[in-house]
C-alpha positions as a LaTeX table, in Angstrom:
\begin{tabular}{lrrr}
\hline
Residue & $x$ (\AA) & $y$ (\AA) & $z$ (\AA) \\
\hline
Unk1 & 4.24 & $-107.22$ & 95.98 \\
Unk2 & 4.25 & $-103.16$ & 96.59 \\
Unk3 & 6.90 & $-101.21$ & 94.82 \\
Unk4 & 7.44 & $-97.94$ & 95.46 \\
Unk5 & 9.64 & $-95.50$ & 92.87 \\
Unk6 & 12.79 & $-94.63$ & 93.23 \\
Unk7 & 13.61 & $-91.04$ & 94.09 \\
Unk8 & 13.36 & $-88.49$ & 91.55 \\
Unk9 & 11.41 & $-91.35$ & 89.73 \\
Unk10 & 7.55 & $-91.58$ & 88.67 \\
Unk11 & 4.88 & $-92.30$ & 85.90 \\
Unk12 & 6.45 & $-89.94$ & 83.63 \\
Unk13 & 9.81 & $-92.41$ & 83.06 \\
Unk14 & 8.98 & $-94.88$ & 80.55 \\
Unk15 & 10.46 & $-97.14$ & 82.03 \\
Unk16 & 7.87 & $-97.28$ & 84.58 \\
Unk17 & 5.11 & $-97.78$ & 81.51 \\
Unk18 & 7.38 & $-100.70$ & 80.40 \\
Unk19 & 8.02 & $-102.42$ & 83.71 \\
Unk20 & 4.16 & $-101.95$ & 84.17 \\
Unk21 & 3.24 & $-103.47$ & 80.55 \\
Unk22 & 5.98 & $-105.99$ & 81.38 \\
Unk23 & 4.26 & $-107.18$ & 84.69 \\
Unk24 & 0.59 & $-106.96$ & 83.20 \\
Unk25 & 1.63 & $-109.29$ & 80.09 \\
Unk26 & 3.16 & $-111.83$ & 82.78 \\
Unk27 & 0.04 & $-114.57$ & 82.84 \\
Unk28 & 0.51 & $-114.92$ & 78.78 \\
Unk29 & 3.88 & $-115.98$ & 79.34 \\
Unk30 & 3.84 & $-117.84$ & 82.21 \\
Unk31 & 1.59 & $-120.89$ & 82.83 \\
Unk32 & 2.33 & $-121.44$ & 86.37 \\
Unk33 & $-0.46$ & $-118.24$ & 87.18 \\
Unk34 & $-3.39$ & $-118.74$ & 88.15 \\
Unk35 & $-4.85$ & $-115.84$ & 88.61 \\
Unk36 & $-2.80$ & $-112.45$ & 88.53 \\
Unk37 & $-4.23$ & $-108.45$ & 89.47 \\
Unk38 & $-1.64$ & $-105.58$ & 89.15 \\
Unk39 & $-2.23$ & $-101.99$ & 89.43 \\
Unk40 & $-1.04$ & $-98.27$ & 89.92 \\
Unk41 & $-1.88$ & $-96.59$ & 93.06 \\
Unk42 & $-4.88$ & $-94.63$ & 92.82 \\
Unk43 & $-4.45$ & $-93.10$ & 96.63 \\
Unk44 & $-2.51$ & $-89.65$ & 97.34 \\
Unk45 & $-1.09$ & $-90.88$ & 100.75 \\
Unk46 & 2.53 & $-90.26$ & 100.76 \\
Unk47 & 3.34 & $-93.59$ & 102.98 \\
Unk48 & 1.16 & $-95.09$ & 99.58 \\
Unk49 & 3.49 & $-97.27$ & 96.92 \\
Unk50 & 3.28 & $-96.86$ & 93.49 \\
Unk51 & 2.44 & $-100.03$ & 92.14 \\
Unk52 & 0.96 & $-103.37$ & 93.44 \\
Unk53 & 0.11 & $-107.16$ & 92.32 \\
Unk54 & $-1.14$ & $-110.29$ & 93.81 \\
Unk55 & $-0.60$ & $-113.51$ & 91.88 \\
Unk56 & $-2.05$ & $-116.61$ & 92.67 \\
Unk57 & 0.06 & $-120.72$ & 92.29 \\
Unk58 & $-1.41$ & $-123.76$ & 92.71 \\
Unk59 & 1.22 & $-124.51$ & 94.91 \\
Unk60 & 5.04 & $-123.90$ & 95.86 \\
Unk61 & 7.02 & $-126.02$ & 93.40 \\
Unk62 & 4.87 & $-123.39$ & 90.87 \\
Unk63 & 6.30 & $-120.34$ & 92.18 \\
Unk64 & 9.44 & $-121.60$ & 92.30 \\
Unk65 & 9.23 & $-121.78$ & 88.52 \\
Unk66 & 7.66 & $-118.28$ & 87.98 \\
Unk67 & 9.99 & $-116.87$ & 89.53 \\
Unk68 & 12.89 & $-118.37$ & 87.21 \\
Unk69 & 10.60 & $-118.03$ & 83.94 \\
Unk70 & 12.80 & $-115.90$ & 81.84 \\
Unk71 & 9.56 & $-113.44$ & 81.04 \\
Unk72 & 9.74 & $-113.03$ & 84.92 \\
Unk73 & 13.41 & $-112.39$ & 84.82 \\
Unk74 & 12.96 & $-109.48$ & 82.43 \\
Unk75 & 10.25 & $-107.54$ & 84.59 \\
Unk76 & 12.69 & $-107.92$ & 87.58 \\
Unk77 & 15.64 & $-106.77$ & 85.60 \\
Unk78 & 12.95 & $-103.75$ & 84.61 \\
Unk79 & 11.79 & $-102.71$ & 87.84 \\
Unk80 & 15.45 & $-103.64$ & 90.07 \\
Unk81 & 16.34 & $-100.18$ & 87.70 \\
Unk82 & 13.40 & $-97.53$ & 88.53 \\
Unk83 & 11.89 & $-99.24$ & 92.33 \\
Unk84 & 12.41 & $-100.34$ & 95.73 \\
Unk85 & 9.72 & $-103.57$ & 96.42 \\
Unk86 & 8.39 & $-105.52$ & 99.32 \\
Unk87 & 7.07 & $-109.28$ & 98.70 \\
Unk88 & 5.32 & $-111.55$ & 100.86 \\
Unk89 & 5.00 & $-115.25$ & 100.07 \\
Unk90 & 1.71 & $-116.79$ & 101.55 \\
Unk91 & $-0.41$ & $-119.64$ & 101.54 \\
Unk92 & $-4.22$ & $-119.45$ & 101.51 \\
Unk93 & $-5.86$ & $-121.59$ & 103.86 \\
Unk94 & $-9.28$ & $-122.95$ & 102.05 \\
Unk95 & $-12.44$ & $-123.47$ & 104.82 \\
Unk96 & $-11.88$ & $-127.20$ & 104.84 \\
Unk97 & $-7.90$ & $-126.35$ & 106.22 \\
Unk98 & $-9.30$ & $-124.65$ & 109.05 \\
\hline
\end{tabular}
């Protein structure tokens, strides 16, 4: 997922510091993750977003409940209010697939 502020919108809200904390506090809460990384941009491009994170289910039927866990709920709720996001649902093909 990449989010990118809305305008007028940045670090400075805390909002942004909650949705972050929210988001980074996710794989405590929710046992379908396997492996999650989150972070804030580090780049000065303007086309850049502000924040990204990959997370990592052992399969579909898991994301489908991740994405209904209430802890994932709230960080929706919590960024819907402050960013704009893009999300792309794929599936990693392991050597032995190919």
């Amino acid at each position: 997922m990449l989010f990118k502020f809305k305008d007028g919108l940045d670090w400075s809200d805390p909002r942004a510091a909650e949705a972050e904390s929210v988001t980074r506090q996710h794989p405590r809460h929710i046992p379908e993750i396997v492996h999650w990384q989150c972070g804030r941009n580090v780049s000065g491009r303007p086309i850049a977003h502000d924040f990204a994170l990959v997370g990592d289910f052992t399969d579909r039927q898991a994301v489908d409940r991740y994405l209904t866990h209430p802890d994932h709920v709230r960080g929706v709720e919590l960024w819907r209010a402050i960013a704009d996001w893009s999300v792309v649902d794929f599936e990693v093909l392991l050597k032995s697939d190919t």
